[in-house]
C-alpha beads as a LAMMPS data file, in Angstrom:
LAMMPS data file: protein, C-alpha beads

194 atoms
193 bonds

1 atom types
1 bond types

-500.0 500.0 xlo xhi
-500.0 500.0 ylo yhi
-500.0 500.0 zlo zhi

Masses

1 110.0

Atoms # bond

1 1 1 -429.897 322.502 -254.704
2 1 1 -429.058 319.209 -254.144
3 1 1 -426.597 317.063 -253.104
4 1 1 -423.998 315.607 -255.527
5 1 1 -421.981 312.468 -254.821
6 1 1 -418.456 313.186 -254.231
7 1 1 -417.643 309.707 -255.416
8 1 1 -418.748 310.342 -259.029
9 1 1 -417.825 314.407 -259.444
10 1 1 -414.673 315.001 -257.772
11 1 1 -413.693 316.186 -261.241
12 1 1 -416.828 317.775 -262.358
13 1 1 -416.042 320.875 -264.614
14 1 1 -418.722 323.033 -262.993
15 1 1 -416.254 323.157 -259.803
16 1 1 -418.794 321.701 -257.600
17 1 1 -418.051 319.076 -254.705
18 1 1 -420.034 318.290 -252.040
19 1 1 -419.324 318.392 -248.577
20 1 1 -421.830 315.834 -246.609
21 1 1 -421.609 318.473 -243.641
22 1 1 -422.568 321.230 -245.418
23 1 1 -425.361 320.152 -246.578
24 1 1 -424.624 321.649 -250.253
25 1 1 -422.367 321.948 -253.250
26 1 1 -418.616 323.988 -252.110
27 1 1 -417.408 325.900 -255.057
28 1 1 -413.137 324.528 -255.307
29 1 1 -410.600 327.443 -256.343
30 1 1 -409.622 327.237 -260.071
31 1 1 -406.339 325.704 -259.008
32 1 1 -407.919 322.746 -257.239
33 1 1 -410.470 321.776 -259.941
34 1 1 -407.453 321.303 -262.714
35 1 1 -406.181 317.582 -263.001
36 1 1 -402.650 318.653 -262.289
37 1 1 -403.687 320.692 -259.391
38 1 1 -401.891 318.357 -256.805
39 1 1 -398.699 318.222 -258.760
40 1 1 -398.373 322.525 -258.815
41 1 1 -398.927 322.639 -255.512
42 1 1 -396.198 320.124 -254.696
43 1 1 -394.028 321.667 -256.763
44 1 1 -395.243 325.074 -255.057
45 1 1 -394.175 323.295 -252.029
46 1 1 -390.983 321.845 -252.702
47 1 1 -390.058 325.822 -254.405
48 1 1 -391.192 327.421 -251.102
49 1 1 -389.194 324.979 -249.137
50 1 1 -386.224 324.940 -251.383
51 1 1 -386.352 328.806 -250.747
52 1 1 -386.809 328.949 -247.265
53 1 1 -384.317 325.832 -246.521
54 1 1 -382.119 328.213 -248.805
55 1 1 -382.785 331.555 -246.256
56 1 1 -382.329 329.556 -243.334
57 1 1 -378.854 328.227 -244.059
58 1 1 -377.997 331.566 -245.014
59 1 1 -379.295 333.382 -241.890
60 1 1 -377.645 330.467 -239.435
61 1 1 -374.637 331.022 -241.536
62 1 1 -374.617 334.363 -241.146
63 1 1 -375.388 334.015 -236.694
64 1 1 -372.066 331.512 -236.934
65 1 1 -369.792 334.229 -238.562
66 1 1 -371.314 336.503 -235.727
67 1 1 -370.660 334.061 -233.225
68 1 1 -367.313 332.943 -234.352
69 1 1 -366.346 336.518 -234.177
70 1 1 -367.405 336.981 -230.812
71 1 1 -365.318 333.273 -229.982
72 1 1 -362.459 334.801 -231.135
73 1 1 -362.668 338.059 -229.318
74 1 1 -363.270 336.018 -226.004
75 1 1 -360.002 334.263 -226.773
76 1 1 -358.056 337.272 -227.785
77 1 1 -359.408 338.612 -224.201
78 1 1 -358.759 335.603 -222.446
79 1 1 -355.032 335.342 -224.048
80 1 1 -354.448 338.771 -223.246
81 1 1 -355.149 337.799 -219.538
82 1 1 -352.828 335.204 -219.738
83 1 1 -350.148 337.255 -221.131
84 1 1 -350.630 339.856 -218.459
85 1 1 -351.088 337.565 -215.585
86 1 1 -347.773 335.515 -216.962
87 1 1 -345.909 338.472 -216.867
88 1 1 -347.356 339.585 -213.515
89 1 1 -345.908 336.205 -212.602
90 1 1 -342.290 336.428 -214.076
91 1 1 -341.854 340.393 -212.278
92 1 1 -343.140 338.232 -208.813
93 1 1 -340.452 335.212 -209.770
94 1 1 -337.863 337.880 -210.816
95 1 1 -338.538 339.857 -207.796
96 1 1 -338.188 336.873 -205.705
97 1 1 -335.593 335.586 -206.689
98 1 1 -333.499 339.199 -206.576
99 1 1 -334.875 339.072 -203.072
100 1 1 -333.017 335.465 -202.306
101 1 1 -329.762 336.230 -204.473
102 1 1 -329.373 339.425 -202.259
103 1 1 -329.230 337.481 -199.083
104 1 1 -327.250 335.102 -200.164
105 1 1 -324.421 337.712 -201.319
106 1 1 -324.717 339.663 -198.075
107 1 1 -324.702 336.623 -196.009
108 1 1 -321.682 335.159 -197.681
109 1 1 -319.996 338.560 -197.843
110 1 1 -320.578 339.261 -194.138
111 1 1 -319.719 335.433 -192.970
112 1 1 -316.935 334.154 -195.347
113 1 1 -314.106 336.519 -195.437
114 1 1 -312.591 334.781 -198.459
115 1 1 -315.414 335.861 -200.917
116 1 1 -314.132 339.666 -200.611
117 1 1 -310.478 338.793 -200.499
118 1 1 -311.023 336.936 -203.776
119 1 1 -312.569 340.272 -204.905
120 1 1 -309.782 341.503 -204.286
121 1 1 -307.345 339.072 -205.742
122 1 1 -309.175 339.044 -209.064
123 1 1 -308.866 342.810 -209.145
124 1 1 -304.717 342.481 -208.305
125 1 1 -304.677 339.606 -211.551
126 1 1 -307.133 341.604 -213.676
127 1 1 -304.561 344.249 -213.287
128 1 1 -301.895 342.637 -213.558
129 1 1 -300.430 344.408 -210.650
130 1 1 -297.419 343.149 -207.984
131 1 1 -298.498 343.171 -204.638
132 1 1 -296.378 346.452 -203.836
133 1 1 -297.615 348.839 -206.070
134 1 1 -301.189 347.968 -205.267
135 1 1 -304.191 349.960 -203.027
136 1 1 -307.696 348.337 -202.469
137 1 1 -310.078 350.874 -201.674
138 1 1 -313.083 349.095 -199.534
139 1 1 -316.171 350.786 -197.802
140 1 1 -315.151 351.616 -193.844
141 1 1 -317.161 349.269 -192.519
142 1 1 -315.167 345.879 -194.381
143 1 1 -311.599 347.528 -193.557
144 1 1 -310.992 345.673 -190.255
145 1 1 -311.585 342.459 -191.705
146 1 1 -310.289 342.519 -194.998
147 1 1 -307.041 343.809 -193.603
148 1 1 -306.427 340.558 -191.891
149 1 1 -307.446 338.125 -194.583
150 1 1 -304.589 339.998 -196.954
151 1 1 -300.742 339.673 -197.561
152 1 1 -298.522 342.127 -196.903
153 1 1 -297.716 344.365 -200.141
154 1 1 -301.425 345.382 -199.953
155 1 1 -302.610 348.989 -198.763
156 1 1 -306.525 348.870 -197.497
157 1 1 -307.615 352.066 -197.878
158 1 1 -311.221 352.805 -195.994
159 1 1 -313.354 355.297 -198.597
160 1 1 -317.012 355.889 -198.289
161 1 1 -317.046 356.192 -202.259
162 1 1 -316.813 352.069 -202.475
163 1 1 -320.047 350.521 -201.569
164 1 1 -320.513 347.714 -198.399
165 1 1 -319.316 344.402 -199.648
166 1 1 -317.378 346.197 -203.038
167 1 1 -313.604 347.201 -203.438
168 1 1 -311.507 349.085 -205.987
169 1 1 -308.367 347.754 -206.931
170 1 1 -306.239 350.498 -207.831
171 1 1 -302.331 350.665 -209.335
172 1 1 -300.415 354.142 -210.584
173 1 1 -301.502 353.262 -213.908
174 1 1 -305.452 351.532 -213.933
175 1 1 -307.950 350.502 -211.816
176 1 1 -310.679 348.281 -211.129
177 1 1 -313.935 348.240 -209.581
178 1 1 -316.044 345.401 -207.627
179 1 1 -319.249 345.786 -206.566
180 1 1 -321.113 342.477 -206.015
181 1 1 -324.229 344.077 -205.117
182 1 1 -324.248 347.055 -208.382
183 1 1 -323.593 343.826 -210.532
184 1 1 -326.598 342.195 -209.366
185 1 1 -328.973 345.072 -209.317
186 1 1 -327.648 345.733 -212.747
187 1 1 -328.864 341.639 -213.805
188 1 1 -331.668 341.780 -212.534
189 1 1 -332.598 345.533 -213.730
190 1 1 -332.021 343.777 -217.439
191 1 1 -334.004 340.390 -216.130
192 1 1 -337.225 343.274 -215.385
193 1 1 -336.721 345.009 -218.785
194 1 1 -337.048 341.497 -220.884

Bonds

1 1 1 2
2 1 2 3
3 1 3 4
4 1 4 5
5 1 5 6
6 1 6 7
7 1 7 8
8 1 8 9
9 1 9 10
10 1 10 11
11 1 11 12
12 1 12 13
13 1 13 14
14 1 14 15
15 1 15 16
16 1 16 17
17 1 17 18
18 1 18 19
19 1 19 20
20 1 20 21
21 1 21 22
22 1 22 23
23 1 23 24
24 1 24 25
25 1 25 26
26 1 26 27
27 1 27 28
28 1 28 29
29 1 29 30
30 1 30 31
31 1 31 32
32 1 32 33
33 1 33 34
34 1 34 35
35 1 35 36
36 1 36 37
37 1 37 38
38 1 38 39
39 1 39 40
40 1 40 41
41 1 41 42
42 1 42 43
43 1 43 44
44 1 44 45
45 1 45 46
46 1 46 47
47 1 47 48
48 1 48 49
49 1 49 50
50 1 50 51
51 1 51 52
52 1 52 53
53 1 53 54
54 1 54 55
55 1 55 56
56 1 56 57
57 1 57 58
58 1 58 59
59 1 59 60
60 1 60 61
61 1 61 62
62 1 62 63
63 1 63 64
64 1 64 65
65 1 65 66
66 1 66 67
67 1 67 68
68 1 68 69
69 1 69 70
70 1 70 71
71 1 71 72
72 1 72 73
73 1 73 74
74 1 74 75
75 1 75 76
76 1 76 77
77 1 77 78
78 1 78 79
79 1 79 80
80 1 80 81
81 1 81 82
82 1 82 83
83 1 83 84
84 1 84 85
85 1 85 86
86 1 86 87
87 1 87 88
88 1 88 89
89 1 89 90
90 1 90 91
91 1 91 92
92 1 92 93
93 1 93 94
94 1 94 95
95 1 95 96
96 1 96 97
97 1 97 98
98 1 98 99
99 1 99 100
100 1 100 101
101 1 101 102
102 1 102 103
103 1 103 104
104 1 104 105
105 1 105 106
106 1 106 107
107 1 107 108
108 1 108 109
109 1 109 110
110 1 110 111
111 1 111 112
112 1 112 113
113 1 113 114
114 1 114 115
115 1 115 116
116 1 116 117
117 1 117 118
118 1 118 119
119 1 119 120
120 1 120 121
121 1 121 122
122 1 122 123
123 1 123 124
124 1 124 125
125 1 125 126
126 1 126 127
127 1 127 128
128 1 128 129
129 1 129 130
130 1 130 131
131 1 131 132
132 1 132 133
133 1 133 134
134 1 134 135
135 1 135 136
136 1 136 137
137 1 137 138
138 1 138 139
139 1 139 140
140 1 140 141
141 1 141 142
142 1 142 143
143 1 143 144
144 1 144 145
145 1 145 146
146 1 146 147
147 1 147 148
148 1 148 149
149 1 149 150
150 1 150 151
151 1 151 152
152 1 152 153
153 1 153 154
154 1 154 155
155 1 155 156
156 1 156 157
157 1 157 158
158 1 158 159
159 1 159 160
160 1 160 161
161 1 161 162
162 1 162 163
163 1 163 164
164 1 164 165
165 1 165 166
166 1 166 167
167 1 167 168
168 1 168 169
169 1 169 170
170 1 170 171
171 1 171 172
172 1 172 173
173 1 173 174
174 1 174 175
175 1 175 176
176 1 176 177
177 1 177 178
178 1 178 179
179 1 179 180
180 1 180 181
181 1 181 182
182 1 182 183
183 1 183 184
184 1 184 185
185 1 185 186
186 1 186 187
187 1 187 188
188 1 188 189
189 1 189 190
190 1 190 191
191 1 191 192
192 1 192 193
193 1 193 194
């Protein structure tokens, strides 16, 4: 065999072309040897592409949707936190601040004698009450006190019923209660509950 000029038979029917370092005649696939040869396989190309491009977008879509659902677990988690740590927070606030309202009622109930006689007064106008038909009931431990911050007209009564720091205001006919402390366990029992 010899060798043929690639110059003059690049389309030679017979399929040959010659490849200098081969030293003969290559026989091209079917598809190469055809005039439109180049233009199939582009398109071939440009199909497989197309496709692939297609696939691709479709698979990264499809990683997104995964990873956007694991996003928005992480924030559900993280918001969750929040929530809990927030309300960890408010019982801490709620509890300090019962903490600080307490001391402040028993210091100014144990230092200023007219706090508990206004108690006391409010009770005598709630009721509606004259001063001679009235009884305050107070915890044994506030008698001494109270019984000197008080017109005549008013029986102190010591009972162990009434609370430290309470009284109960009491005619024939009604009564009423005051227990600073109850009402502020009872506020901030409802603050706790939300």
């Amino acid at each position: 065999m010899s060798m043929i000029d690639t110059d003059l038979h690049c389309d030679d029917p017979s399929g040959r072309f010659a490849w200098p370092e081969f030293g003969a005649a290559v026989r091209l696939p079917v598809a190469m040897r055809r005039p439109s040869a180049a233009r199939a396989a582009q398109a071939e190309q440009e199909i497989g592409y197309a496709a692939g491009r297609t696939a691709g977008l479709a698979a990264a879509a499809e990683e997104v949707r995964g990873l956007k659902d694991q996003l928005v677990q992480s924030i559900r988690g993280v918001e969750q936190v929040r929530v809990k740590l927030d309300a960890l927070e408010q019982q801490r606030l709620i509890e300090l601040a019962h903490a600080i309202c307490r001391k402040v009622l028993d210091l100014e109930l144990s230092t200023q004698l007219t706090v508990f006689a206004s108690f006391v007064h409010a009770g005598i106008a709630h009721l509606e009450a004259s001063a001679a038909t009235v009884r305050v009931h107070v915890n044994p431990a506030d008698v001494a006190w109270l019984d000197a911050q008080l017109d005549g007209g008013v029986v102190i009564e010591a009972d162990a019923g009434v609370p430290e720091g309470g009284c109960s205001v009491r005619t024939e006919q009604r009564s009423v209660d005051y227990d600073p402390f109850g009402l502020l366990e009872e506020v901030f029992a409802e603050l706790q509950r939300g």
